[in-house]
C-alpha positions as CSV (number, residue, x, y, z in Angstrom):
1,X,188.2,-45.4,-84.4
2,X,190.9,-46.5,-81.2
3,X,192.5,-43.8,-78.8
4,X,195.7,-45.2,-77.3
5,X,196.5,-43.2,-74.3
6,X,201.0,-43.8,-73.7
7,X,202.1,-43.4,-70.2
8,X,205.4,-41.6,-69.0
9,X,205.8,-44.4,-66.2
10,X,206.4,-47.2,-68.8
11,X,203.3,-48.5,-68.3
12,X,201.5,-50.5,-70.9
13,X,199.3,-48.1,-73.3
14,X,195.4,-48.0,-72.7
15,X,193.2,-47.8,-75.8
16,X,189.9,-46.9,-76.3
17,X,187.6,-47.7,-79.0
18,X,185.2,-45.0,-80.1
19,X,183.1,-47.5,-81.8
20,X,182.3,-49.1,-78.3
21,X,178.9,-47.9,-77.7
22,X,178.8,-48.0,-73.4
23,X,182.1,-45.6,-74.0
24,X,180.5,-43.2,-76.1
25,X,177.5,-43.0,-73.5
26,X,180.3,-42.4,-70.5
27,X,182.2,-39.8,-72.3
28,X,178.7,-38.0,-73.2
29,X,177.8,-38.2,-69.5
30,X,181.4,-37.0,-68.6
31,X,181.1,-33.8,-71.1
32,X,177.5,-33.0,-69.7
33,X,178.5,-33.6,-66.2
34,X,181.6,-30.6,-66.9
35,X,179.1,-28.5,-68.7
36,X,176.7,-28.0,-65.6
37,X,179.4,-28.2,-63.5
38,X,180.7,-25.2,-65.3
39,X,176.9,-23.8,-65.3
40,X,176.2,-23.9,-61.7
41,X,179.8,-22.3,-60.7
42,X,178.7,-19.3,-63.1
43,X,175.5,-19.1,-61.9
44,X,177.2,-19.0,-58.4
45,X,179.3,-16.3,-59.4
46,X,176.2,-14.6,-60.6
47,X,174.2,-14.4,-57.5
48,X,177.1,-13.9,-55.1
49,X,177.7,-10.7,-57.3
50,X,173.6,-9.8,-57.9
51,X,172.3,-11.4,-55.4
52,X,171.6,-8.0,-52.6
53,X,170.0,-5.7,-55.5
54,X,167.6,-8.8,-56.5
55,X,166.8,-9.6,-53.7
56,X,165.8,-5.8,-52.7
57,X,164.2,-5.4,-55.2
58,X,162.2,-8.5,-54.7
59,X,161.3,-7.5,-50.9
60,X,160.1,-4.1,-52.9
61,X,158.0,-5.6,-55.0
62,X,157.0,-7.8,-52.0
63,X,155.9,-4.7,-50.1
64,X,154.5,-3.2,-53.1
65,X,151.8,-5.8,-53.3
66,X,151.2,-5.9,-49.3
67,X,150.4,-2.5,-49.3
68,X,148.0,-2.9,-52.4
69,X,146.4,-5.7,-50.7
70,X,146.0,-3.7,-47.4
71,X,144.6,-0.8,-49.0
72,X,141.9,-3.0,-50.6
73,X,140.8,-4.0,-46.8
74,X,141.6,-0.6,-45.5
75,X,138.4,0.4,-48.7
76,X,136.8,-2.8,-47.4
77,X,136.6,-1.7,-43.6
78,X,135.5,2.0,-44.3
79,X,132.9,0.6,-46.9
80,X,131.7,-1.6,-44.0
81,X,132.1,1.6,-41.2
82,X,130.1,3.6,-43.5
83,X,126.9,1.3,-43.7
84,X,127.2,0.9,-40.1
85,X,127.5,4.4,-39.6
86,X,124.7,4.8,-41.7
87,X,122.4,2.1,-40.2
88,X,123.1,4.4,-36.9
89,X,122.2,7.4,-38.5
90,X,118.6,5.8,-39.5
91,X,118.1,4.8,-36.1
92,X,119.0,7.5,-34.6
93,X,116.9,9.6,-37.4
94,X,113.9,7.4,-36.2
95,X,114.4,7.2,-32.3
96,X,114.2,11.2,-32.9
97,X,111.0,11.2,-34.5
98,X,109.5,8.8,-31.5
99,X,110.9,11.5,-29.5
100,X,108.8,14.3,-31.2
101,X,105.9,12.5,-31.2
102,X,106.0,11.5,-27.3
103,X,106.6,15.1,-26.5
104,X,104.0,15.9,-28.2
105,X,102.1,13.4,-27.0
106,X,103.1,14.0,-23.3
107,X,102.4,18.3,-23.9
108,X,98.5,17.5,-25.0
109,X,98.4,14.8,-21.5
110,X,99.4,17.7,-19.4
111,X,96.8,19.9,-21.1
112,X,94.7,17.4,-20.6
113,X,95.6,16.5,-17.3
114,X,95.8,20.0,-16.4
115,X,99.5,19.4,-15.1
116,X,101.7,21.8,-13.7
117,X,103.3,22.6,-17.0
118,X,106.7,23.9,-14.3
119,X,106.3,20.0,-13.6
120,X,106.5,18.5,-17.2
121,X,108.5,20.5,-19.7
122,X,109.2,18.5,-22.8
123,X,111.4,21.4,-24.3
124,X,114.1,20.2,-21.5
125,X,116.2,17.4,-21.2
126,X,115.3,15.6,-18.2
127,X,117.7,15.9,-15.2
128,X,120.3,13.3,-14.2
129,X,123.5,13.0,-12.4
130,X,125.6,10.2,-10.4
131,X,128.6,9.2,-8.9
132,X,131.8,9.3,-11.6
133,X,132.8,5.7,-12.1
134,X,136.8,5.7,-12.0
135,X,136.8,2.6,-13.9
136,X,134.7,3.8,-16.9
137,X,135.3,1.9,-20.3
138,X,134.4,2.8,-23.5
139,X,130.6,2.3,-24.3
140,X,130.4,3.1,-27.9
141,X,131.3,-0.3,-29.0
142,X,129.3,-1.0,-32.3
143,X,127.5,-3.9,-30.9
144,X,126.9,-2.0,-27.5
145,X,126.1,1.2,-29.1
146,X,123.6,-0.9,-32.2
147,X,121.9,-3.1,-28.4
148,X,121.3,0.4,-26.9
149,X,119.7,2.3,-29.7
150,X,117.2,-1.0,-29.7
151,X,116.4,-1.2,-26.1
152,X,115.7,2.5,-26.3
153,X,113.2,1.8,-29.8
154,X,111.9,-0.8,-28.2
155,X,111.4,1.3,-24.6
156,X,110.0,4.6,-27.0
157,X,107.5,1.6,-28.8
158,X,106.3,0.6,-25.2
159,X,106.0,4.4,-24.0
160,X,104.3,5.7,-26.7
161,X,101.6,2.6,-26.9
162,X,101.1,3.2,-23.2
163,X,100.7,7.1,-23.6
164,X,98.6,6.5,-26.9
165,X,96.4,4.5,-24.5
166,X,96.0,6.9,-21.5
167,X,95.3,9.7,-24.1
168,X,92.1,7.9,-25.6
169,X,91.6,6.8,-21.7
170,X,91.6,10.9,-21.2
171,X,89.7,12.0,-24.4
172,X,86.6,9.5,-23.6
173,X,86.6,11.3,-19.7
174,X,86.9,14.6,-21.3
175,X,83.9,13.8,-24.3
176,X,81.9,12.1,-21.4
177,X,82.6,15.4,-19.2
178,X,81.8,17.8,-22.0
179,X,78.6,15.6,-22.9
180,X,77.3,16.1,-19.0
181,X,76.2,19.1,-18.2
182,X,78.1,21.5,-15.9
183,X,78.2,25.1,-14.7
184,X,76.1,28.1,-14.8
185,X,74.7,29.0,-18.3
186,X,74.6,32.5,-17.8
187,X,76.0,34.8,-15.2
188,X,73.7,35.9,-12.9
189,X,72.4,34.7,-9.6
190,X,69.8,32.1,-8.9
191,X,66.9,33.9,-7.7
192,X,64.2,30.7,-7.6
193,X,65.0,27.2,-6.8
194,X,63.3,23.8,-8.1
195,X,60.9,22.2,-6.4
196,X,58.0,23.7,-4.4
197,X,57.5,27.4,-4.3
198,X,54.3,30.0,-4.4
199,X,52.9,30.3,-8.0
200,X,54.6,34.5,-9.1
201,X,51.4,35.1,-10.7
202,X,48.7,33.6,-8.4
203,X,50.5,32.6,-5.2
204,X,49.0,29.2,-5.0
205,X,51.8,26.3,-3.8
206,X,53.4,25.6,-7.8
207,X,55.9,23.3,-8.7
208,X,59.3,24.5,-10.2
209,X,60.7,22.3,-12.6
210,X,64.2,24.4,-12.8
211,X,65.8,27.2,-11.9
212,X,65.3,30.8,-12.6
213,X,68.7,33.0,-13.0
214,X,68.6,36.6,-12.8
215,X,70.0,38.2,-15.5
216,X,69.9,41.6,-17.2
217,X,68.6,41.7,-21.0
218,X,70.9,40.7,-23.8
219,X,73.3,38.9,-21.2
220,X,74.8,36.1,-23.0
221,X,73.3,32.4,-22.3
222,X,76.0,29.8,-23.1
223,X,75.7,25.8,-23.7
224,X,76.6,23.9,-20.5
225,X,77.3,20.7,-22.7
226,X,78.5,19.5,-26.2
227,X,75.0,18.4,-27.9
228,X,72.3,19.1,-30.6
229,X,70.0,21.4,-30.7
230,X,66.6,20.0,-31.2
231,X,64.3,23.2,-30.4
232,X,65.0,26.8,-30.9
233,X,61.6,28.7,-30.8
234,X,58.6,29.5,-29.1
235,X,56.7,27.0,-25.8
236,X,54.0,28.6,-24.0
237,X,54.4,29.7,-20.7
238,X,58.4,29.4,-21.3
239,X,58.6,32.3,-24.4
240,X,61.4,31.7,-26.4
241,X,63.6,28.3,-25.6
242,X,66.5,26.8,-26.4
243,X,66.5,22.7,-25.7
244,X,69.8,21.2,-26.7
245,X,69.9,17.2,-26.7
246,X,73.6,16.0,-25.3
247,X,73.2,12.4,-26.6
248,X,73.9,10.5,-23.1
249,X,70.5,10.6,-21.6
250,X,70.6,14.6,-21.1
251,X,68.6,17.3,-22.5
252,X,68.6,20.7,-21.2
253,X,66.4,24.2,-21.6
254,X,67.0,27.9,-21.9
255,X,63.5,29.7,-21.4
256,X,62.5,33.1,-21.4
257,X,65.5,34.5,-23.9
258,X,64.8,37.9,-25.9
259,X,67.0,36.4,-28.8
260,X,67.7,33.1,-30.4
261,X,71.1,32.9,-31.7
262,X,71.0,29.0,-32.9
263,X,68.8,27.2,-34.8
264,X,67.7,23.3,-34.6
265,X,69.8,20.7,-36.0
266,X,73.2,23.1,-35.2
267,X,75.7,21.1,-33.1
268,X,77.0,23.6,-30.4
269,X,79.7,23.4,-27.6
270,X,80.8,23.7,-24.3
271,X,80.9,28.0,-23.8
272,X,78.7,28.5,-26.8
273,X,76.5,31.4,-27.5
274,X,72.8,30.0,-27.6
275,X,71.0,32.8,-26.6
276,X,70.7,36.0,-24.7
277,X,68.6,36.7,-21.8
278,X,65.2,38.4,-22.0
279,X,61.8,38.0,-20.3
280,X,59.4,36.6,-22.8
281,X,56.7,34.4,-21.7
282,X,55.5,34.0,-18.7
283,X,57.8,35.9,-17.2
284,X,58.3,38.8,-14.1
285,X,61.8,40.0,-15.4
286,X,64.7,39.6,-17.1
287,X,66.3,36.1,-16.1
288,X,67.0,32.3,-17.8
289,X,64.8,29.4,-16.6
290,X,67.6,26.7,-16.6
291,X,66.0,23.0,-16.8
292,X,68.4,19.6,-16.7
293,X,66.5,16.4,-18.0
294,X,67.9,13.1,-17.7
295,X,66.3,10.1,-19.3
296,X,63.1,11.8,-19.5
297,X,62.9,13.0,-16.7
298,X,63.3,16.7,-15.3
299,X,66.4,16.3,-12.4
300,X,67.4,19.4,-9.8
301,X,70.0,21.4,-12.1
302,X,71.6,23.2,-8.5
303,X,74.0,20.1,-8.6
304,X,75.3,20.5,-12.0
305,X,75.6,24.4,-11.7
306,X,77.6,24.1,-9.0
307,X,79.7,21.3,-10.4
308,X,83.2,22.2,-12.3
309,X,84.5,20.8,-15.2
């Protein structure tokens, strides 16, 4: 099949021949060349007359998903703030317990101590003060605030091992003080010394191995130490005696009571009822014969009466 194209000008006719294979491919390219030629001026068209409401809504959309993505970080962040305020509530839960326990720890080493309780009160907070610093800054950073609350455990840990050891430091001076024997055992006045004196019965030069307190009947005779009591009955020449053993070398004896209030074997205390005053045995009147032994041997008591714990 042959086109023949005619000119007006008189010039000679062109003519194509559809069978020619290299024309059909040009006019194929021609045609598809016009056709998206003709596609990208509608699609032109198209966005110059959709173009602001598309690309709206895409910024929308956009936005949409920022948002959605910043709330997941904003629940990320108060996830994270929550543990931490959490970790800083355990601390602070614990640092308050160390506190409890160093007051009272620091109340029974003033008791001990015998401390002017005006001087250490653990009810109040300690008192502090300083000059205002104009250029403060803001110390509760998390990592500042987290360092602090472990210096402070750490300082509390120190304190309370220190405290823990001047409180066993104290209870061994105060079971070695209540183990020695100390103060009068009954109250009276001392009416015979030890050591050399006339016999009460026959006057001849006598030996006094203690010393006699005067005392009426039934007057209460108290322990001077923490011990054992290893006798509670009758000796002759002393009547009825108490002789408590204190476990560091000292032994002491109550003669002459009218009544034996503890038995042998009883552990007794400082202040202790052991006895009450009589005159039984060999005895003028109403009194306690008050002996301190020490490693077997019988010492002058005067010391330890007069002593204070």
């Amino acid at each position: 099949m042959q086109i023949i194209l005619v000119s007006r000008t008189k010039r000679v006719p062109k003519t194509f021949d559809l069978a020619d294979r290299r024309l059909r491919y040009r006019l194929a390219a021609t045609a598809l060349a016009a056709v998206l030629a003709l596609a990208g001026v509608g699609a032109t068209v198209a966005l110059a007359v959709a173009s602001p409401r598309d690309r709206a809504l895409a910024e929308i959309t956009q936005l949409h998903q920022q948002v959605a993505k910043q709330n997941g970080q904003l629940v990320d962040v108060r996830k994270d703030a929550q543990r931490d305020i959490d970790a800083l509530a355990a601390k602070l839960g614990q640092l308050q317990a160390q506190s409890t326990r160093l007051n009272a720890l620091g109340e029974r080493l003033a008791q001990m101590g015998k401390l002017d309780s005006n001087e250490f009160n653990f009810d109040e907070q300690p008192a502090v003060g300083g000059v205002e610093d104009a250029n403060d800054s803001a110390y509760a950073l998390p990592q500042a605030l987290d360092t602090g609350i472990d210096q402070l455990a750490s300082r509390f840990d120190s304190q309370q091992a220190q405290l823990s050891a001047l409180q066993s430091l104290l209870l061994d001076a105060k079971i070695e003080s209540n183990l020695k024997p100390t103060g009068m055992p009954v109250d009276g006045y001392i009416s015979s010394y030890f050591g050399g004196r006339p016999d009460p019965f026959s006057g001849h030069a006598a030996y006094h191995t203690g010393l006699d307190i005067s005392t009426p009947t039934g007057t209460p005779v108290r322990a001077v130490a923490e011990g054992m009591v290893t006798f509670a009955g009758i000796r002759s020449g002393y009547g009825d005696v108490i002789e408590i053993d204190h476990g560091n070398g000292y032994m002491t004896r109550y003669a002459h009571n009218s009544t034996l209030v503890v038995r042998p074997g009883q552990r007794v205390h400082v202040g202790d009822v052991i006895a009450k005053a009589g005159s039984t045995g060999r005895s003028t009147g109403s009194h306690v014969h008050f002996e301190v032994w020490y490693k077997g041997n019988v010492v002058n008591p005067l010391a330890y009466v007069r002593n204070h714990r």
